[in-house]
C-alpha positions in Angstrom: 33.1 -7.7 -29.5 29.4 -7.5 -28.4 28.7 -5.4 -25.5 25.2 -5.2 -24.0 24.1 -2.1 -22.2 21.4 -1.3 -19.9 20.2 1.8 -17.8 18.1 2.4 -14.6 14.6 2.6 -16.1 15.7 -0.8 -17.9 16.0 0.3 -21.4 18.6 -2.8 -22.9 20.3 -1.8 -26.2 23.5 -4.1 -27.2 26.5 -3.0 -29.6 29.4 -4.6 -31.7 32.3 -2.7 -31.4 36.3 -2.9 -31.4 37.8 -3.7 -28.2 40.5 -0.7 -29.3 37.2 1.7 -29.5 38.1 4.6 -26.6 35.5 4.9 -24.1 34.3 8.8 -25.8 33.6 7.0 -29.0 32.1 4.2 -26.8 29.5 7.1 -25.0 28.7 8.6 -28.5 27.8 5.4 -29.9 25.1 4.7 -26.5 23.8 9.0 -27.2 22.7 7.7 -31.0 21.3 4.8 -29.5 19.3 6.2 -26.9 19.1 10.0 -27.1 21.5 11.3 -24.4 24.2 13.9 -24.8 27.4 12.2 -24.6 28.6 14.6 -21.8 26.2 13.2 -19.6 26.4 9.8 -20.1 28.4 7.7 -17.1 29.2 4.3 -18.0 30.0 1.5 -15.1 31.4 -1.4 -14.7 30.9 -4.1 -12.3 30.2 -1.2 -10.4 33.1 0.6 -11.3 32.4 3.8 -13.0 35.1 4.6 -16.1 36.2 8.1 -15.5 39.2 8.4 -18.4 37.6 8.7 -21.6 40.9 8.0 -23.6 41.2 4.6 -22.8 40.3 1.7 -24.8 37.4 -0.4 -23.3 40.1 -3.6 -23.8 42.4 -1.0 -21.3 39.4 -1.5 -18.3 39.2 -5.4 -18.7 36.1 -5.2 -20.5 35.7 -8.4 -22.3 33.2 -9.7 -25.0 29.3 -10.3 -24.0 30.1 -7.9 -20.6 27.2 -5.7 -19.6 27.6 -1.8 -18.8 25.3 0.0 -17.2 25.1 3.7 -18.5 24.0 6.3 -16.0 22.4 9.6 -17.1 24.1 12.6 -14.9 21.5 15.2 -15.3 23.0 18.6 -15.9 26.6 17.5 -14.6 29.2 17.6 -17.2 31.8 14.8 -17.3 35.1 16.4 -17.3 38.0 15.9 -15.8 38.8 19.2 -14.3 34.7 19.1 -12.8 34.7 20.6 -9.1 31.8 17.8 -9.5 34.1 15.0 -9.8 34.1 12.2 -7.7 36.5 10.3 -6.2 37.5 6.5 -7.5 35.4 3.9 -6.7 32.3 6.5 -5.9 29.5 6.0 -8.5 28.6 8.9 -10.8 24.6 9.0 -9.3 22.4 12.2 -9.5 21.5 12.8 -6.0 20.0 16.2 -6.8 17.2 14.4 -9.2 16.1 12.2 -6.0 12.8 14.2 -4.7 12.6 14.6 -0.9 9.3 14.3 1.2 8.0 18.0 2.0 10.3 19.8 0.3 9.8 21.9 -2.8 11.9 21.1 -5.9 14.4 23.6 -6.9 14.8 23.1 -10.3 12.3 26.1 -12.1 9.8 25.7 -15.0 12.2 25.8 -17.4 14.0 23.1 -16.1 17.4 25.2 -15.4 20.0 24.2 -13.2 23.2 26.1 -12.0 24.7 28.0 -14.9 21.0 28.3 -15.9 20.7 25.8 -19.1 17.6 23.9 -19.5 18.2 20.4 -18.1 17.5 17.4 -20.6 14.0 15.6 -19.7 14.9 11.9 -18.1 14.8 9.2 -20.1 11.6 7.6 -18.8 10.0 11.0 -20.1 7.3 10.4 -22.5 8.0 12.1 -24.8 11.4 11.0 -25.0 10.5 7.5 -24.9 8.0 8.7 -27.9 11.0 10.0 -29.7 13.3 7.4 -29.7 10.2 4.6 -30.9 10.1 7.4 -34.0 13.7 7.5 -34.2 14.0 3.9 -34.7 11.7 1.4 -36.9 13.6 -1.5 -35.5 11.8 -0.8 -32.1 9.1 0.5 -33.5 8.4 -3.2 -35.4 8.8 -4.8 -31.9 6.6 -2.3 -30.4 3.6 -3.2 -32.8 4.3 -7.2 -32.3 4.4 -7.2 -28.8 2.5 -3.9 -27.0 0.0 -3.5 -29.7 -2.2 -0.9 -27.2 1.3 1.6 -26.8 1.8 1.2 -30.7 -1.4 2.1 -31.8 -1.0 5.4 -29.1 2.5 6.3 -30.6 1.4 6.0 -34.0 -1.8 7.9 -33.6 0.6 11.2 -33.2 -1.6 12.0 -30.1 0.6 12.7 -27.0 -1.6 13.2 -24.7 -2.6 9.7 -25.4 0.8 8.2 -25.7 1.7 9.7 -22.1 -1.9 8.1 -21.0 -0.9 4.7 -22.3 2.4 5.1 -21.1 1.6 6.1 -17.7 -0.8 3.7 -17.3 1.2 0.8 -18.5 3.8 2.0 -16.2 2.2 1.9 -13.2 0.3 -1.4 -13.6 4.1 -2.6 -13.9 4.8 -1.1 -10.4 1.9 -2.3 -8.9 2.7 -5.9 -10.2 6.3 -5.5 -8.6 4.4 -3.9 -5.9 2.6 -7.8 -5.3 5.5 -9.6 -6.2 7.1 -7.9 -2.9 3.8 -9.0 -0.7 4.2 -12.1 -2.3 7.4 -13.1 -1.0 6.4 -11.8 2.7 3.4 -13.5 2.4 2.6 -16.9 3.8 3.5 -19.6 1.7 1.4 -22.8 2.8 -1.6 -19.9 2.2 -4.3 -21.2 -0.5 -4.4 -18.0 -2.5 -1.0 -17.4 -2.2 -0.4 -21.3 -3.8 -2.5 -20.5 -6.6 -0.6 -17.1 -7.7 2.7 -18.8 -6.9 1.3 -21.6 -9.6 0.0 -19.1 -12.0 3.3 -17.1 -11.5 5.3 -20.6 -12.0 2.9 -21.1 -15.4 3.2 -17.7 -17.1 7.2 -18.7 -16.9 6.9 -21.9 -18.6 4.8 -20.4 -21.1 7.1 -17.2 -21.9 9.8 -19.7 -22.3 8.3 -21.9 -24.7 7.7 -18.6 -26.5 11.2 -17.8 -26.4 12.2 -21.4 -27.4 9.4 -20.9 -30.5 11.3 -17.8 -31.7 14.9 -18.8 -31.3 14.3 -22.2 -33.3 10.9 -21.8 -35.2 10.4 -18.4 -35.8 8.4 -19.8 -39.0 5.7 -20.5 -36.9 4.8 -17.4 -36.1 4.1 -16.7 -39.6 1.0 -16.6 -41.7 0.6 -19.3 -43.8 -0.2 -19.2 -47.6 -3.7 -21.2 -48.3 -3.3 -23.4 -50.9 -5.8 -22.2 -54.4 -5.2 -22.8 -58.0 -6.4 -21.7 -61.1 -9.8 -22.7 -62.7 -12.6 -22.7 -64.9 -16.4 -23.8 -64.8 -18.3 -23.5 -67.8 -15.4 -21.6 -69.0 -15.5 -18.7 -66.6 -12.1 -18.6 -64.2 -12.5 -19.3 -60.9 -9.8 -19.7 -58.0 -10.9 -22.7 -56.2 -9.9 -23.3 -53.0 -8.1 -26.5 -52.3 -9.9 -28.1 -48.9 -8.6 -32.0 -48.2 -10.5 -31.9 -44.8 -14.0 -30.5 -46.3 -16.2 -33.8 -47.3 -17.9 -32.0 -50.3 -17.0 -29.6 -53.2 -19.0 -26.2 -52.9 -19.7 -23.1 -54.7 -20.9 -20.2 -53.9 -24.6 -19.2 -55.0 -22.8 -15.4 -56.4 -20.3 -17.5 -58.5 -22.8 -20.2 -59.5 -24.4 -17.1 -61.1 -21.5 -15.7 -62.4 -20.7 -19.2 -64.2 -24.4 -19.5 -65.7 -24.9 -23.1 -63.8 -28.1 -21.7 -61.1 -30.2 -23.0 -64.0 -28.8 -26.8 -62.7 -29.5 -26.4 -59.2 -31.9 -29.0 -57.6 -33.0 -27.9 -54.8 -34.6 -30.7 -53.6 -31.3 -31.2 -52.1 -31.3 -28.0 -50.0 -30.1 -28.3 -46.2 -27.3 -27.1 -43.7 -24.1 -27.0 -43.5 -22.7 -26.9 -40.6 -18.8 -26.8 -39.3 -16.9 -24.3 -38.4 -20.1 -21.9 -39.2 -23.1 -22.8 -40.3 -24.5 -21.9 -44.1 -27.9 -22.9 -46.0 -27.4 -24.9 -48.6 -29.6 -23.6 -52.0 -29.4 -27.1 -53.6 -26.9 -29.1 -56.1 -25.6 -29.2 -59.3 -25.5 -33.0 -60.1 -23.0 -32.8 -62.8 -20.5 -30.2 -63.8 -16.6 -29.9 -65.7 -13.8 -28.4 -64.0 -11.3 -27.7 -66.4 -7.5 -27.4 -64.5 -5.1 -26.6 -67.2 -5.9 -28.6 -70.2 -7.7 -31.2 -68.2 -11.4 -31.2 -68.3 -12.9 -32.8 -65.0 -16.4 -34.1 -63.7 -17.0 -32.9 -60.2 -20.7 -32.1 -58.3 -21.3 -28.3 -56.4 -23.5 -28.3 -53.4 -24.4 -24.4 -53.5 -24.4 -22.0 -50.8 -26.5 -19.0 -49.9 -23.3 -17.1 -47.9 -20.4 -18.5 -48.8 -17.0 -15.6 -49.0 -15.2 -17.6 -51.1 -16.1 -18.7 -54.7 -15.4 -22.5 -54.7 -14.3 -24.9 -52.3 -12.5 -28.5 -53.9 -13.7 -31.3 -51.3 -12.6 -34.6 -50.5 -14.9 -35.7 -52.7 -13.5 -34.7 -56.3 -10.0 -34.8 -55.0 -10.5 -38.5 -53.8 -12.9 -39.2 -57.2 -9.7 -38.2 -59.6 -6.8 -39.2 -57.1 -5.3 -35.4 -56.5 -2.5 -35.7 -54.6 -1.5 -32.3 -53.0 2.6 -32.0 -53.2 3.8 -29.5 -51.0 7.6 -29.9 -51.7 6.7 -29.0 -55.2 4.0 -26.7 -54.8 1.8 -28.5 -56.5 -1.5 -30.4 -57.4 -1.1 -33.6 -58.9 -4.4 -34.6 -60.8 -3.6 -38.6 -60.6 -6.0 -39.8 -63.4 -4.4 -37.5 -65.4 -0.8 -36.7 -64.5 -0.8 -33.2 -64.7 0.7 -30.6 -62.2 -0.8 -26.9 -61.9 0.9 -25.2 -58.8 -1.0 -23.7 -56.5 -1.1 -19.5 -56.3 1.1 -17.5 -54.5 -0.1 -14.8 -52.2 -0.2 -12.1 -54.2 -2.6 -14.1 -56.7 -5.0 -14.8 -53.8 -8.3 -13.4 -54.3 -9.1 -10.3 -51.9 -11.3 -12.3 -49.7 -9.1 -14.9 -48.6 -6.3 -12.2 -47.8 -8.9 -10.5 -45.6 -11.0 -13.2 -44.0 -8.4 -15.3 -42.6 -7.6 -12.9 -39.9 -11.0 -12.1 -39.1 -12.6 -13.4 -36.2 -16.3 -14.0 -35.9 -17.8 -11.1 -35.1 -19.9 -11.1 -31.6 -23.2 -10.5 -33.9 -22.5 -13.1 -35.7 -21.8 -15.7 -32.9 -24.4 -14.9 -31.0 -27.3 -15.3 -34.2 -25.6 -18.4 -35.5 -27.6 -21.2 -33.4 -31.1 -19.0 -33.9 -29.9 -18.9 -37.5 -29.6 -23.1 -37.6 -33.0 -23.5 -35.3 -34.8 -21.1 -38.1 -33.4 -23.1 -41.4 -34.3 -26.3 -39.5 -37.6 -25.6 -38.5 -38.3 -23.8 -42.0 -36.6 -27.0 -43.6 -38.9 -29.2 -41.5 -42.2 -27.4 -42.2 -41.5 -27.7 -46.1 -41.1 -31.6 -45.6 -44.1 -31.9 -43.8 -46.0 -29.8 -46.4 -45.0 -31.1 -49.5 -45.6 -29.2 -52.6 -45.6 -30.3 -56.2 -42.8 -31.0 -58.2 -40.5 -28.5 -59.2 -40.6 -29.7 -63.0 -44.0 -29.7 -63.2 -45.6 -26.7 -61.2 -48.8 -26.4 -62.3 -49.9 -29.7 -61.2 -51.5 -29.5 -57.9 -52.8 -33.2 -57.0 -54.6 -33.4 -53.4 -56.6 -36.7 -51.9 -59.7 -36.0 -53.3 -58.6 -36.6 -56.8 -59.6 -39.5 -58.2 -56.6 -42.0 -59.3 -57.0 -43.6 -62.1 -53.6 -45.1 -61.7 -53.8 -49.0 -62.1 -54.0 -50.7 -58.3 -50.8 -53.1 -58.7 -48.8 -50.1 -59.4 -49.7 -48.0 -56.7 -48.5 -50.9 -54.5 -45.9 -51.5 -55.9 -44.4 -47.8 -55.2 -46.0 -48.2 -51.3 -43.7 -51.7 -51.1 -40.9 -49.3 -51.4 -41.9 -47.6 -48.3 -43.8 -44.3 -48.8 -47.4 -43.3 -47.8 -50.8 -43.9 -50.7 -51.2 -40.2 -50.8 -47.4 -39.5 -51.5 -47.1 -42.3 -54.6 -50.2 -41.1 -55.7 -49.0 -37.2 -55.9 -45.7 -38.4 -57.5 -47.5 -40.5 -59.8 -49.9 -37.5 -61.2 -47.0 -35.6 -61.2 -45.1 -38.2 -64.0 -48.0 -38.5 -65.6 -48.4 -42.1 -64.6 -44.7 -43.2 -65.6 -44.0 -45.2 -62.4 -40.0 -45.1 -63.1 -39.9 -41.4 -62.6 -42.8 -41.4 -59.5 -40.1 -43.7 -57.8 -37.2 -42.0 -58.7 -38.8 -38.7 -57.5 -39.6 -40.2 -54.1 -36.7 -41.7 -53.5 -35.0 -37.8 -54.1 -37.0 -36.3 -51.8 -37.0 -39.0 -49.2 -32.9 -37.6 -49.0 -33.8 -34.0 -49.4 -33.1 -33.4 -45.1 -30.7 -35.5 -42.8 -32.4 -38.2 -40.8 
């Protein structure tokens, strides 16, 4: 049967035993559990206290899911010949342990009582509380989920610091009783005292959907697995990054290096990204293969300057080659092709992505990331406003005072379109006169920032 078991300072510990298990097994079962010497252990029930430790716990009534509450007799061995021994129906409480106002304790350093032994240290001792966390990794995993601060004290094998933490944590808990008491004798149709009453009422509802979450979705309080697969541009492996939310597929500028494709960036197409961060964009790669397995696939890169991971798929190529993303399967379907490649499993995950997605921004970061954006802008802005020449032809440097000797219905014909003289003109001397290209080159730049 299941028996729960609780003490005074409110340590809760719960056991599965035989209702034919005598109460002296039953003691030195809770002393492995929680540290205490069996021969100072009192157990009681519904206020009851259980003085013959032959009997069988089904022999007092005690039925399965009761609650015991075990009672630490300092120094007082439970016998039954004790002088010590109390009558029925009188609980077994240490009234020598309760300190009196003004009056010294009379207990020694060492702790002795009576017959001179040292006396056990209480169970809401540091140290013993530091003990039994050691003692048992079971409470020791719930002590890092749930009091991180204690955890990282206990684990630091500093006891000063533990008994600091401990303290502390301690008596913020009284003081928080202490206002729950002032609380109730408080005025009720108060303001303040309505708005703590409704934070109070809150914190409930919220540590109850909590326990609802981990009684019937414990999953959810998992980390979940992002979803890559296996690679390779220009025949260097990559682990992309599969992104149905991001509009457009990127790379990173350090693995556009690595995959000898920085040579196909136009950066006429340089800009900002901006979503959950924000990242300068270098330029694009127009054209590139993907090769996924045996398939060989077209896809563009828009490169960026600081970008962790290598290569993000976007909606783009997954929409352009009908990718549906099967996650009963674990798969990527590549729908103009048929072909399945399951995504990785954690362990295959690149470093970054085991690291990064339990980072949070750091406070540098946040606070440089809107002067960041105002600086790319305004750099962005001034290089539109200040055209230069052609990045495929350098060394041509065209200004208003050359002469054009560009035929007039040309010319024109490129200013129709919606540019400026002097711009056609530059473009112009830059293709060495071939319209097509002047036109196609304006048209480029006239998309190089966002409107």
């Amino acid at each position: 049967m299941h028996i729960t078991v609780t003490t005074l300072s409110d340590q809760i510990f719960s056991l599965d035993v035989s209702e034919d298990l005598e109460l002296e097994n039953f003691k030195a079962l809770c002393e492995f559990e929680i540290g205490i010497s069996a021969s100072e252990i009192a157990i009681l029930w519904n206020g009851r206290p259980l003085h013959d430790d032959k009997r069988s716990l089904k022999s007092y009534g005690i039925k399965d899911g009761d609650m015991l509450l075990l009672q630490h007799m300092h120094g007082v061995p439970q016998t039954p010949h004790s002088p010590q021994q109390p009558g029925p129906g009188v609980p077994l409480i240490d009234f020598g342990s309760i300190n009196i106002p003004g009056q010294p304790q009379a207990q020694g350093p060492s702790g002795a009582s009576g017959g001179g032994a040292r006396r056990p240290l209480a169970p809401d001792d540091p140290e013993v509380i530091r003990q039994m966390l050691l003692n048992s990794p079971h409470e020791l995993s719930l002590l890092k989920e749930r009091n991180p601060p204690l955890a990282d004290a206990l684990l630091s094998g500093n006891k000063e610091r533990f008994a600091e933490v401990f303290n502390k944590q301690r008596q913020e808990k009284v003081e928080k009783e202490r206002e729950k008491i002032q609380l109730m004798n408080a005025d009720p149709f108060d303001p303040n005292v309505q708005s703590v009453i409704a934070e109070e009422i809150r914190m409930k509802n919220v540590e109850s959907n909590m326990e609802s979450a981990i009684e019937f979705a414990p999953e959810s309080f998992g980390q979940v697995v992002m979803l890559y697969i296996d690679c390779k541009v220009n025949g260097h492996h990559v682990k992309a990054f599969v992104d149905s939310g991001a509009q457009m597929t990127i790379m990173s500028q350090e693995c556009a290096e690595r995959c000898n494709i920085m040579r196909l960036v136009d950066q006429r197409w340089a800009g900002i990204a901006k979503g959950v961060g924000t990242q300068k964009i270098i330029g694009r790669v127009h054209l590139g293969q993907i090769q996924i397995g045996n398939d060989f696939l077209q896809s563009s890169f828009s490169i960026l300057e600081d970008q962790p991971m290598d290569m993000l798929l976007g909606l783009d190529m997954l929409k352009r080659h009908q990718c549906c993303i099967d996650l009963k399967k674990n798969v990527l379907i590549i729908g103009t092709t048929g072909t399945e490649t399951r995504f990785l499993s954690e362990s295959e995950l690149p470093e970054q992505a085991r690291l990064n997605f339990n980072q949070a921004m750091s406070p540098k970061s946040q606070l440089t990331e809107d002067a960041q954006l105002a600086e790319a802008i305004a750099k962005s802005q001034k290089e539109a406003s200040q055209p230069g020449p052609s990045s495929d032809n350098k060394t041509v440097t065209p200004s208003a005072s050359v002469k054009p000797d560009f035929p007039e219905e040309v010319i024109q014909r490129l200013v129709r379109n919606g540019f400026t003289r002097e711009e056609v003109l530059r473009e112009l001397a830059a293709a060495n006169g071939n319209a097509d290209k002047a036109l196609a080159a304006l048209f480029a730049k006239s998309f190089q920032l966002p409107k």
